[in-house]
N, C-alpha and C positions, 0 to 999 in steps of 0.2 A: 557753590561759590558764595561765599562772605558776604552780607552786605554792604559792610565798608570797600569791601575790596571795589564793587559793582559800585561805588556813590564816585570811585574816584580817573572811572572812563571816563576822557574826553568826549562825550555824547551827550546833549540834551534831549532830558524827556522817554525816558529811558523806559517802557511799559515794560515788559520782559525779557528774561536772558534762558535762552532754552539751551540745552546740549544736543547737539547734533553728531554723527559719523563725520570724525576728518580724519582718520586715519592711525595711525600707530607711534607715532612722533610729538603728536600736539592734544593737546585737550581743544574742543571745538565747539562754537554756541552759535547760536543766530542772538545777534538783538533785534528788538525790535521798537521803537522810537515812534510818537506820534505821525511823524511826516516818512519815515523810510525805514528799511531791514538791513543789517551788518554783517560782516561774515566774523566772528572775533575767534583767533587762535590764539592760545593760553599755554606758555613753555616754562613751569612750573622751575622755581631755585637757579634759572639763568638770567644774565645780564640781558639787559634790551639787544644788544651788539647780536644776540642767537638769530635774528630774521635780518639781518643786515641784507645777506646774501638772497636771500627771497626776494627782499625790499628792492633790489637790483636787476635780479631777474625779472623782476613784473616791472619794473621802469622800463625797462630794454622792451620788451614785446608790446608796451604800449608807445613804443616809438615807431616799432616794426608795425604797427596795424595788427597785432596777432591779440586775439579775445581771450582774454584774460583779467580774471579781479585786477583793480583798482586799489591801491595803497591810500586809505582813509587817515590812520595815525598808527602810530607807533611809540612803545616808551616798556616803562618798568613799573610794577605797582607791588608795594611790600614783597620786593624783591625774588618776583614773577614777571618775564616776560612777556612782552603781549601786541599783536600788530589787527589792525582793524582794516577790514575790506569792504570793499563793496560786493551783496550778494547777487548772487546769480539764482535766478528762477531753474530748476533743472527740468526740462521734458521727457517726455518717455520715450524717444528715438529722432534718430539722426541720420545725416548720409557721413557713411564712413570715405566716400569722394570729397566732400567738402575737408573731411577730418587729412586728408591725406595732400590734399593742396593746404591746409593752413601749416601744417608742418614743414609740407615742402619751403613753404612760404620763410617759415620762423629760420630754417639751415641755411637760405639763399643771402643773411645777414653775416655776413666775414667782418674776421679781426681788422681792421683795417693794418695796421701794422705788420700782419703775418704769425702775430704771435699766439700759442696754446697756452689758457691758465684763465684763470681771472684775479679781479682784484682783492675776492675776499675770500678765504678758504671756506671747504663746504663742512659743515657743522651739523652731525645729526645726532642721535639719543644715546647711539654704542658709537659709534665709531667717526672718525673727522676726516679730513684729504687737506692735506696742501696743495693749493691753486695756483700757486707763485710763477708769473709767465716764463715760459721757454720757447725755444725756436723749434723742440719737434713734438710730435702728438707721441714717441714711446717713452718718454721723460713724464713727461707729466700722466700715462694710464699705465705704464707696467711699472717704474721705477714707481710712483707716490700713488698711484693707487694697488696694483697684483701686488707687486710686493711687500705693502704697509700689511694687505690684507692677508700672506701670506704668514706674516710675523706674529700675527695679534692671534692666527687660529695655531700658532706651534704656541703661542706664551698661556693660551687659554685652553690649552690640551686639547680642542677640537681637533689637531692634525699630528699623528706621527711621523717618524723620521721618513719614515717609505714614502707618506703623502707628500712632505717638503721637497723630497730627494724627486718625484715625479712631476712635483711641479716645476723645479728648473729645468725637466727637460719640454713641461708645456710651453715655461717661456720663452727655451732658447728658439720653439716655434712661431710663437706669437712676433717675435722681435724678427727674426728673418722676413717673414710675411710682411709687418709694418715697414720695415725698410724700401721691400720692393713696391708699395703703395704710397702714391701721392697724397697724403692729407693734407685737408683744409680746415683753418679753422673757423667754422662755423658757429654761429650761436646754438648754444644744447639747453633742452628744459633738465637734463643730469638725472632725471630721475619721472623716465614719461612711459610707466606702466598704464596698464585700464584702469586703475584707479584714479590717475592723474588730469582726466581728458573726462568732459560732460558736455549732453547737447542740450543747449538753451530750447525753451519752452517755442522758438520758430525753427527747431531742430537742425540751429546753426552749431556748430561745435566751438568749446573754448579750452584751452589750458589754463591748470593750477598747481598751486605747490612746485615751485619748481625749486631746482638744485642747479642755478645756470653755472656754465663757464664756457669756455672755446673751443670747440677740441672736431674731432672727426666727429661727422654727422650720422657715419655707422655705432656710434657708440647708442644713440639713442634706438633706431632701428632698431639693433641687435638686443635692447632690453626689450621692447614694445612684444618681442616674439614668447618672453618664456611665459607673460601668465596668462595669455590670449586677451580678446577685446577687442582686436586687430582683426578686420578681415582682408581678403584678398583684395576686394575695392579697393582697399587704402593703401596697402603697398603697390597696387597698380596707378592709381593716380595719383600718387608720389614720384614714383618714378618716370610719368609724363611729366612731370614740371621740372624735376631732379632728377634725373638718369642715376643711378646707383653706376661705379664701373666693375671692372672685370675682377671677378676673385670675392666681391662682396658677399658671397651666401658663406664664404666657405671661415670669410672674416669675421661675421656677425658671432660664431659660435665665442669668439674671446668677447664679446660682451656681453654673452648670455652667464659664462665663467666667472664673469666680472658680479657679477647681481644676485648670480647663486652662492658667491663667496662671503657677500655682503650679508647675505639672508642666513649662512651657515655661523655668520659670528655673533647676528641680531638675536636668533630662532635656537641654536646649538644643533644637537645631530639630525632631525628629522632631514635638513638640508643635506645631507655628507654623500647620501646613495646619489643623489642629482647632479654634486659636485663630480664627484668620480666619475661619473660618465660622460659629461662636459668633458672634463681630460682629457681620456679616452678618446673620445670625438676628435678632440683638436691632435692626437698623437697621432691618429689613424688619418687623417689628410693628409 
């Protein structure tokens, strides 16, 4: 990183800028300052407007009481995006009970209005969603999301005519199934794998990075399952404070479809064996 770039943070007193693991989306640093530590994510050639949607998600969960970084500043520097956090000390274990009440905790926050979407689309490195509110949860996950992602893997050759032709008949499953389920629209972190979720150094749990908007609270569930991190603790102390209802194991596989399709467009074919059997899965219920 630049020195001019580094002179012209919001931060005084600036001792170091270290590079940290933040994941595959962002370049990531610790600062570190006379009086305090930073969390600084760095989205290289976009407009500041690229963490609008994060900037949003973490306002919300610090209204809900859910532990999660703190929004420090935000802005654009030589035409680099850039949003500043408060860091979080990470410990080396946690109760995955506590991890499984603060989620519960974070879904128990509804639209008030009734409505699925939010107000700012979700914006990542390959691929976007339109978040535009609707009245049902199959509008805004299989029309703007399965099928945005069903388009982008036939335009980028990841998917042949057979795989497109087999995924209209996983949808016309997924949409029968959503029909006969009541969704709510719940507050979602949009993107709450094991990478997402850290336990603080009193091996309290928090959420980060999120990807918020409204939508059915199985959607998050159902990604939590495909890269593990998740133990059966936490889906059982979820479901004491949030009851999951009926048909929910058999539901979670379209969001697992949903994340492997995502990872097939991000990643190319290592994904494609996982996808195909997701399908499968969802054909054979």
């Amino acid at each position: 990183m630049k020195q001019s770039w580094q002179t012209q943070l919001p931060l005084n007193n600036i001792k170091s800028i270290s590079p940290v693991s933040g994941g595959d989306v962002n370049e990531a640093f610790q600062i570190e300052t006379t009086d305090e530590y930073y969390f600084l994510l760095v989205q290289r050639n976009r407009k500041s407007s690229f963490f609008a949607a994060e900037i949003a998600g973490l306002e919300l969960f610090e209204e809900a009481d859910i532990t999660a970084p703190r929004v420090i500043n935000s802005g654009e520097i030589e035409g680099d995006a850039y949003l500043i956090l408060t860091y979080l000390d990470e410990g080396r274990s946690g109760s995955q009970e506590a991890l499984g009440k603060l989620v519960a905790q974070m879904h128990s926050q509804q639209q008030t209005d009734g409505k699925f979407g939010f107000d700012l689309p979700y914006e990542g490195g390959d691929i976007s969603f339109d978040n535009s509110w609707t009245d049902d949860w199959s509008t805004l996950f299989v029309e703007r999301r399965l099928d945005h992602l069903k388009d982008t893997l036939v335009e980028q050759g990841l998917w042949s005519e057979d795989d497109a032709t087999q995924y209209e008949s996983v949808r016309a499953v997924i949409m029968e199934a959503l029909e006969q389920h009541q969704s709510k629209p719940s507050l979602l972190h949009g993107d709450l794998w094991g990478g997402n979720y850290m336990f603080l150094t009193d091996g309290s749990p928090a959420l980060f990075d999120p990807a918020p908007l409204y939508g059915d609270r199985e959607f998050d569930l159902g990604i939590t399952t495909v890269f593990g991190g998740f133990t059966d603790a936490f889906y059982d102390e979820y479901d004491k404070h949030y009851p999951l209802s009926e048909g929910a194991t058999k539901r979670l596989e379209f969001y697992r479809l949903y994340l492997l399709m995502v990872h097939l467009v991000k990643f190319g074919d290592m994904y494609a064996g996982s996808v195909k059997r997701s399908m499968k899965q969802i054909l054979a219920q």
